[in-house]
PAKE-530692 format. One record per residue (C-alpha): residue in one letter; x, y negated, z. Coordinates in nm, 2 decimals. Layout:
% residues N
<pt residuo="A" c1="X" c2="Y" c3="Z"/>
...
% end
This chain:
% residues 225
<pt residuo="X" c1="0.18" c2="-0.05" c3="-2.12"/>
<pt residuo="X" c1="0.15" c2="-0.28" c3="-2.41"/>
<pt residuo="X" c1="-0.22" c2="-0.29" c3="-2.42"/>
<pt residuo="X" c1="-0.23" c2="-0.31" c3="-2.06"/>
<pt residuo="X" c1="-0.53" c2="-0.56" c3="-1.95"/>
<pt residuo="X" c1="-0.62" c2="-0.55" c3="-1.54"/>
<pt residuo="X" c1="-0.96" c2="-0.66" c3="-1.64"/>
<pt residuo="X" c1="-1.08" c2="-0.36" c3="-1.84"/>
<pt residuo="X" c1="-0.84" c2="-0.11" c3="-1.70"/>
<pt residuo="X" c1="-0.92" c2="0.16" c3="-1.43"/>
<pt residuo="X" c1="-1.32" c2="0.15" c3="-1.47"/>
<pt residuo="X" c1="-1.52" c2="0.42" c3="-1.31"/>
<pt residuo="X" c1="-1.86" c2="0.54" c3="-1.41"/>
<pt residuo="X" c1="-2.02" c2="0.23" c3="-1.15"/>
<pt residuo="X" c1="-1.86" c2="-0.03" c3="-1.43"/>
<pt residuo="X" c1="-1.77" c2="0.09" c3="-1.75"/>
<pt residuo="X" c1="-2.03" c2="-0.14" c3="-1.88"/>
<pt residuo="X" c1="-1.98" c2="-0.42" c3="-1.65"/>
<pt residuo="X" c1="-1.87" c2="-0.80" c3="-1.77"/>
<pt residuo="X" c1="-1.51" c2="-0.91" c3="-1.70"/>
<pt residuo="X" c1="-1.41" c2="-1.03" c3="-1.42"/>
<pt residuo="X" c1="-1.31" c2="-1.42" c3="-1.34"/>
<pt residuo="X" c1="-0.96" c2="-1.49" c3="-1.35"/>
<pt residuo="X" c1="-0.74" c2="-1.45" c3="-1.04"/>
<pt residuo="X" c1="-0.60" c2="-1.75" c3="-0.86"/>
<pt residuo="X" c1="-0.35" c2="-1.73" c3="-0.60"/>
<pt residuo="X" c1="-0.32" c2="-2.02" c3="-0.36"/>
<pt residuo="X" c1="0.02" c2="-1.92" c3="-0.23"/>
<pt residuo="X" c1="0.00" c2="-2.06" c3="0.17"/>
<pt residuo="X" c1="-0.33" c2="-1.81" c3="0.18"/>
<pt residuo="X" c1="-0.18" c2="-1.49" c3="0.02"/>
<pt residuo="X" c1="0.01" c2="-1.19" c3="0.19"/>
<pt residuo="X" c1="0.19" c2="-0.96" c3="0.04"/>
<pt residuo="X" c1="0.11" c2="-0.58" c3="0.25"/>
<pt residuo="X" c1="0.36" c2="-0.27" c3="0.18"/>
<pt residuo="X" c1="0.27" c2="0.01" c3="0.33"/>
<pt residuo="X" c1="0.39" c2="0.32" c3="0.47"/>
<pt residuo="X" c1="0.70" c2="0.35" c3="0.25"/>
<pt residuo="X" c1="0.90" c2="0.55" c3="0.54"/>
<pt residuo="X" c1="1.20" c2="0.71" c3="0.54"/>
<pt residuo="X" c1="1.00" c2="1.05" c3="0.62"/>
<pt residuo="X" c1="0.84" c2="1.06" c3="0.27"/>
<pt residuo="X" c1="1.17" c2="1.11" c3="0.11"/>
<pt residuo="X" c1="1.26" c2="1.41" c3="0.26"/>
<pt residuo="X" c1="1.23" c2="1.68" c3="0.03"/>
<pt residuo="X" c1="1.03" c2="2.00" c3="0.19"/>
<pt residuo="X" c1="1.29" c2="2.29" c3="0.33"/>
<pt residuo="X" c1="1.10" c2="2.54" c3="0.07"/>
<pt residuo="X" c1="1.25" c2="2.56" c3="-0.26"/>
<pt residuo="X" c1="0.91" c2="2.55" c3="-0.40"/>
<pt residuo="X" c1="0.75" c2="2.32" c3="-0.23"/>
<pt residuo="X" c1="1.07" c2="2.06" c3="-0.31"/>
<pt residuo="X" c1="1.01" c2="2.18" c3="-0.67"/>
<pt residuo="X" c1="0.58" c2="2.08" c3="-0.62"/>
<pt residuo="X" c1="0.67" c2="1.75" c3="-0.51"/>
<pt residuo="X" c1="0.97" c2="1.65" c3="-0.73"/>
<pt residuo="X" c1="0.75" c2="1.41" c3="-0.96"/>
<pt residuo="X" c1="0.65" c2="1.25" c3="-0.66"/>
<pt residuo="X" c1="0.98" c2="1.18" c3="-0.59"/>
<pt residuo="X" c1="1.09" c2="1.08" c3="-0.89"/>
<pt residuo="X" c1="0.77" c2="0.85" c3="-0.91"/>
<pt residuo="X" c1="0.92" c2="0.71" c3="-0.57"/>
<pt residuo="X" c1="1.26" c2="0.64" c3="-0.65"/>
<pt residuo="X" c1="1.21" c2="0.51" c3="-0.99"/>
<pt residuo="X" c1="0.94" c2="0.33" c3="-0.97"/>
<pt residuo="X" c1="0.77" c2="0.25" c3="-0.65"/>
<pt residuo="X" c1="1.07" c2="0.12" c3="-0.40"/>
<pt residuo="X" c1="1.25" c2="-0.03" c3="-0.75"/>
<pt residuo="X" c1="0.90" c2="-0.25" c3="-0.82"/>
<pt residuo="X" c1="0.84" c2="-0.31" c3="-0.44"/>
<pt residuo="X" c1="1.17" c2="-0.46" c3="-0.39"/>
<pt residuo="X" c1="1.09" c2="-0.69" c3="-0.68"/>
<pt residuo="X" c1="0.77" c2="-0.76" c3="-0.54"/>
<pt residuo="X" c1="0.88" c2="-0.87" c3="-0.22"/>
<pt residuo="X" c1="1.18" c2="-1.06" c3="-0.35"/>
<pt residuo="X" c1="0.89" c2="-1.23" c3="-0.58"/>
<pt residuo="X" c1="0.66" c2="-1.32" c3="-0.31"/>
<pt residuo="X" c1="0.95" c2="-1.43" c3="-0.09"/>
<pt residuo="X" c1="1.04" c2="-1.67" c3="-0.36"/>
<pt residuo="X" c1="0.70" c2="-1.78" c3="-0.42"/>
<pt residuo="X" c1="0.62" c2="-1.86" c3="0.00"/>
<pt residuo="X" c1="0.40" c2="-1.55" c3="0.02"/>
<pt residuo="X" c1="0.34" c2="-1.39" c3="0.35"/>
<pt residuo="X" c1="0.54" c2="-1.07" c3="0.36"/>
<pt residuo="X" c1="0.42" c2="-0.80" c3="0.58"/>
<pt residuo="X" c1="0.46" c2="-0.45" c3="0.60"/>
<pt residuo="X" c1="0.27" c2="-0.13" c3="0.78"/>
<pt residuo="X" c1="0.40" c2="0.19" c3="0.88"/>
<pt residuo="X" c1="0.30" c2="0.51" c3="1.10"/>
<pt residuo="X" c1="0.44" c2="0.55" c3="1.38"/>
<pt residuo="X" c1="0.35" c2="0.67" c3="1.74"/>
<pt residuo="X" c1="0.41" c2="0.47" c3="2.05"/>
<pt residuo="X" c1="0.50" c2="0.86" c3="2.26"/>
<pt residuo="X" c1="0.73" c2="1.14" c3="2.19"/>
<pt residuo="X" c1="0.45" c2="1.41" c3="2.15"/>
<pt residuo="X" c1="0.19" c2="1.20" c3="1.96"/>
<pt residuo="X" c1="-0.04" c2="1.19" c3="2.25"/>
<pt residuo="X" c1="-0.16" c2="0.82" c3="2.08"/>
<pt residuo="X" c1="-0.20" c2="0.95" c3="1.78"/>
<pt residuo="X" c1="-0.55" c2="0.92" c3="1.62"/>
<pt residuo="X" c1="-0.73" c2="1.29" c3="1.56"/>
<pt residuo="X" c1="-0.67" c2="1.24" c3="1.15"/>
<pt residuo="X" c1="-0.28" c2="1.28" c3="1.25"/>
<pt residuo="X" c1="-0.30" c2="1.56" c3="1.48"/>
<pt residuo="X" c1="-0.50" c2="1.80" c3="1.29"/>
<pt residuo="X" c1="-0.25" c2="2.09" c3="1.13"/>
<pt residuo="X" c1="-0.16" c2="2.02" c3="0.74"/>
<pt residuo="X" c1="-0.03" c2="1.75" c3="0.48"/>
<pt residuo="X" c1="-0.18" c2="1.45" c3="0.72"/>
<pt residuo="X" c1="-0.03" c2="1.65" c3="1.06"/>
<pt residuo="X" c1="0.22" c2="1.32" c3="1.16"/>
<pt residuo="X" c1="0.42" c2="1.33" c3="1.45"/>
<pt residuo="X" c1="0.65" c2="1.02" c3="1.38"/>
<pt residuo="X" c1="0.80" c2="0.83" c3="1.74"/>
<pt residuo="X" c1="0.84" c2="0.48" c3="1.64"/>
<pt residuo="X" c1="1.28" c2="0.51" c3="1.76"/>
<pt residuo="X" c1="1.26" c2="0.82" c3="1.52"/>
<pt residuo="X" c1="1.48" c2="0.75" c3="1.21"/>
<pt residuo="X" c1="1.25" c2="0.92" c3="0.97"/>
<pt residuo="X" c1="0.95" c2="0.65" c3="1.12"/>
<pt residuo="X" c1="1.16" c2="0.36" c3="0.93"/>
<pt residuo="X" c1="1.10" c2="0.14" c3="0.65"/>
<pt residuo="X" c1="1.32" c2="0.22" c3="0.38"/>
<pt residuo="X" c1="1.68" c2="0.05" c3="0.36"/>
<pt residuo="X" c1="1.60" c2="-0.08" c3="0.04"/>
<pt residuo="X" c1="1.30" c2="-0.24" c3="0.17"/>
<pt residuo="X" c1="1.38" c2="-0.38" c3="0.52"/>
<pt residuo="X" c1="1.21" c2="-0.69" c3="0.67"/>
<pt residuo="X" c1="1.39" c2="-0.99" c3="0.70"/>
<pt residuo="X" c1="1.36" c2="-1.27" c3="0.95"/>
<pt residuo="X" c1="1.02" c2="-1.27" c3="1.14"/>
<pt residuo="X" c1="0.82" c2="-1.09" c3="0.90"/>
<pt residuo="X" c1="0.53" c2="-0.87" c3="1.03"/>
<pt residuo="X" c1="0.57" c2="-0.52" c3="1.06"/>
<pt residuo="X" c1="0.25" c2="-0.35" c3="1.19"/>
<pt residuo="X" c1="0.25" c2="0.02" c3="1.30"/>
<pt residuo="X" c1="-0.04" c2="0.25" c3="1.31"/>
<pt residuo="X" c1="-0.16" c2="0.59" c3="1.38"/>
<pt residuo="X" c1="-0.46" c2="0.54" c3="1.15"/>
<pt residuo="X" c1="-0.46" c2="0.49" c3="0.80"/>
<pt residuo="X" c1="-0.58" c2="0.20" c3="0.78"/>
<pt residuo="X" c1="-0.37" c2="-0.09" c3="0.84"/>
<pt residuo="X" c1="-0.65" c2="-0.30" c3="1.03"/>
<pt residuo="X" c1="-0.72" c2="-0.04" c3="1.24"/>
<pt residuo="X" c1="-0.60" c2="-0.02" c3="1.58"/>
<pt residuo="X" c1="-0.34" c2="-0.27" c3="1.52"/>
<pt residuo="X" c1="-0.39" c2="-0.64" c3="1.55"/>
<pt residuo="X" c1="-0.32" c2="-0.69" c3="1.13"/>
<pt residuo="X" c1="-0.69" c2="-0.85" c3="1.11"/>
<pt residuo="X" c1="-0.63" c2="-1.10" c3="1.37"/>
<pt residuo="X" c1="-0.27" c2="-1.22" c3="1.26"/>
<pt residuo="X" c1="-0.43" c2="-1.23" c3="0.89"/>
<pt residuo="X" c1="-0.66" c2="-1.49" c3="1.01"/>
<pt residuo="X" c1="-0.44" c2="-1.71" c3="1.25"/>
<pt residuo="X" c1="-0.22" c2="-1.73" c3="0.94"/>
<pt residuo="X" c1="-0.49" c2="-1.85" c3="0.72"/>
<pt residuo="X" c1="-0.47" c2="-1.55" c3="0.47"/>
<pt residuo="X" c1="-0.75" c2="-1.51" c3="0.25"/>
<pt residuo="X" c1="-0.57" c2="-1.28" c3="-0.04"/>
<pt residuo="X" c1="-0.39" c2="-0.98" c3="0.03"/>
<pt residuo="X" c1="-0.19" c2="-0.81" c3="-0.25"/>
<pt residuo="X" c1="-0.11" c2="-0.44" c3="-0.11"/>
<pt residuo="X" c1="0.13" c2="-0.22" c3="-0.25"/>
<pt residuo="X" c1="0.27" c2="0.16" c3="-0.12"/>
<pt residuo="X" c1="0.13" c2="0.47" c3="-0.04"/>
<pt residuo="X" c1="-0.05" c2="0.71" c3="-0.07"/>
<pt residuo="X" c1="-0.28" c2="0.52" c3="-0.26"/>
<pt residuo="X" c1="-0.56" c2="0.79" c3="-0.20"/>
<pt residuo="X" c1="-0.50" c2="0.77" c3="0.20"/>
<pt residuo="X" c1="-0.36" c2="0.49" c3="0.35"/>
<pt residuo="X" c1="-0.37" c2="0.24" c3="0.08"/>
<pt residuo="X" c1="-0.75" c2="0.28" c3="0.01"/>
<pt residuo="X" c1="-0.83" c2="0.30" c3="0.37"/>
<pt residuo="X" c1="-0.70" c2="-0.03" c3="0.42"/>
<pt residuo="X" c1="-0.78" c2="-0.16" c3="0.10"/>
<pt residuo="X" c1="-1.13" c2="-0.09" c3="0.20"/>
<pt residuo="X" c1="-1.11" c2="-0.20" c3="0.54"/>
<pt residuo="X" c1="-0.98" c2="-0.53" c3="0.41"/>
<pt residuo="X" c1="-1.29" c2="-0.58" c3="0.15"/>
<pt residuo="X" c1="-1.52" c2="-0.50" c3="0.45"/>
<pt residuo="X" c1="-1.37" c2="-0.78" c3="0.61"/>
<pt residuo="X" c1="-1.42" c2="-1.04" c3="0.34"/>
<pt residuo="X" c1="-1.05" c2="-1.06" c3="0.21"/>
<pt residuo="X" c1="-1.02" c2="-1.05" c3="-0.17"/>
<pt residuo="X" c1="-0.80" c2="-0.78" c3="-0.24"/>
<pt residuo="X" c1="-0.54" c2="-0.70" c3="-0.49"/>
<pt residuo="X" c1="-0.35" c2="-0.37" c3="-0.56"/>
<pt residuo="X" c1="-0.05" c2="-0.31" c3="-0.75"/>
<pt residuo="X" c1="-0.06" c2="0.02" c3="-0.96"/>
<pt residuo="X" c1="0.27" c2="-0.02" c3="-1.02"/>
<pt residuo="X" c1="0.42" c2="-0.02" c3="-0.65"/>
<pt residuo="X" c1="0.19" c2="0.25" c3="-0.54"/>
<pt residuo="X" c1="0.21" c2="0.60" c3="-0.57"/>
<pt residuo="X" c1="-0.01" c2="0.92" c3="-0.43"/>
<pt residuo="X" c1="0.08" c2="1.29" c3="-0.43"/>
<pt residuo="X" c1="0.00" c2="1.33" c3="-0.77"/>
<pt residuo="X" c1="-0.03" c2="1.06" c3="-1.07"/>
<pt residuo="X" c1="-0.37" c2="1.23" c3="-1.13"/>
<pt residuo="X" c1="-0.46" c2="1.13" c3="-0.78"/>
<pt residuo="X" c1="-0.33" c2="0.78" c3="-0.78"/>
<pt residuo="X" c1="-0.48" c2="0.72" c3="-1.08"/>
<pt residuo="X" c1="-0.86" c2="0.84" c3="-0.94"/>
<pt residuo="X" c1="-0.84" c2="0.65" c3="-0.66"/>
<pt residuo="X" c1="-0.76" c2="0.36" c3="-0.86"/>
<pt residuo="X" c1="-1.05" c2="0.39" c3="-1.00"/>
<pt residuo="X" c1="-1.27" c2="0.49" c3="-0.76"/>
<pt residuo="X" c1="-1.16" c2="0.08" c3="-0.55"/>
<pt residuo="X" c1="-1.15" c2="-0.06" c3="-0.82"/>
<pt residuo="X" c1="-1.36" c2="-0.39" c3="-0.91"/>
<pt residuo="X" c1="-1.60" c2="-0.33" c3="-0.57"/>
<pt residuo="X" c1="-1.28" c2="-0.29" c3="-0.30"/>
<pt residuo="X" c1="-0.98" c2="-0.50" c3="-0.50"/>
<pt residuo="X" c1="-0.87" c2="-0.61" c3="-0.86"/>
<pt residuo="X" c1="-0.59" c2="-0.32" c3="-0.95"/>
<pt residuo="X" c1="-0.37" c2="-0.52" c3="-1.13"/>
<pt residuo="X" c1="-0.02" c2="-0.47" c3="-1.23"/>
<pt residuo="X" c1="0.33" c2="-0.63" c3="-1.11"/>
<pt residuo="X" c1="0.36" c2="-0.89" c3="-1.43"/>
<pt residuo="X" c1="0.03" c2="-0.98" c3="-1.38"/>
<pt residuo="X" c1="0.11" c2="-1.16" c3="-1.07"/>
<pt residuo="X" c1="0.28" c2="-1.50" c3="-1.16"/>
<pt residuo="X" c1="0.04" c2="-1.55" c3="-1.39"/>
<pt residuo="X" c1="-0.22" c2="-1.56" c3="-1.09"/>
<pt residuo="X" c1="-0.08" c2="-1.82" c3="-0.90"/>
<pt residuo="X" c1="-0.23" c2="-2.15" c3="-0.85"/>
% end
């Protein structure tokens, strides 16, 4: 997008007339870097000829985009001494006994995903390397029932940039959990994706500017300190 510009871009109704924002400085020993949820499961294409055909532009949103700019982001903030983490759902039983209510109830968000189970994994193409973090959840939020708050602040992060999906589920929930807890947020449109681009591109603006800074995957270098 050449007239791309993070801070007049995805404004909701609350600040279409508000001032720019300050520019964005990244100390790089205080930043993480948060993928999440990018699981082997959500490539599956649906058994129903149909249903495949409903969510093809998802997957084509997935492989072409979202896993391609991901693995450059992480390679990026490897390079630059970022913390790398990662979240993903996953159940500590067999029958999902652990699971929270929002991943037992029949539908889309119904998640039954053993944490041995193949389809529970990170992506090949973005596997963790040494002792990065890799939280798992049965929530959709990352913070949630996992210990992600507490290792954030042992660390000494203050920024989180958080990329993956869906950004209307899991990515806002933790986006918002994160902003609750005083952590200044960044979100990569780019390296996110939701059911639907008219979704993603809602919630976008629905967090945007009160929850995180969307911003966009060459925007980044320029941000740090």
């Amino acid at each position: 997008m050449s007239d791309w510009n993070w801070k007049t871009a995805f404004r909701s109704f609350y600040y279409e007339t508000a001032e720019e924002p300050d520019d964005i400085t990244l100390d790089p020993a205080s930043t993480a870097l948060l993928v999440i949820d990018i699981q082997n499961t959500y490539l599956e294409p649906p058994e129903d000829d149909a249903e495949a055909r409903r969510w093809q532009p998802f997957f084509d949103r997935m492989n072409d985009i979202v896993i391609p700019n991901n693995a450059r982001l992480i390679g990026w903030a490897r390079k630059e001494g970022l913390e790398v983490m990662f979240a993903r759902i996953a159940c500590q039983t067999q029958d999902g006994r652990d699971r929270s209510l929002s991943q037992k109830k029949p539908g889309f968000n119904y998640l039954l995903l053993p944490k041995d189970r193949e389809d529970s994994q990170l992506v090949d193409a973005l596997a963790p390397q040494g002792d990065e973090i890799v939280v798992t959840k049965t929530t959709d939020s990352a913070l949630t029932g996992t210990n992600l708050r507490l290792m954030l602040h042992n660390i000494g992060i203050r920024h989180v940039i958080v990329a993956g999906i869906f950004t209307d589920q899991c990515v806002s929930s933790t986006v918002r959990s994160l902003a609750d807890e005083s952590f200044e947020v960044l979100v990569v449109h780019d390296a996110c994706a939701a059911a639907t681009d008219d979704l993603h591109e809602r919630e976008l603006e629905i967090i945007n500017m009160i929850y995180c800074h969307v911003v966009a995957m060459d925007d980044l270098p320029g941000f740090l300190a």
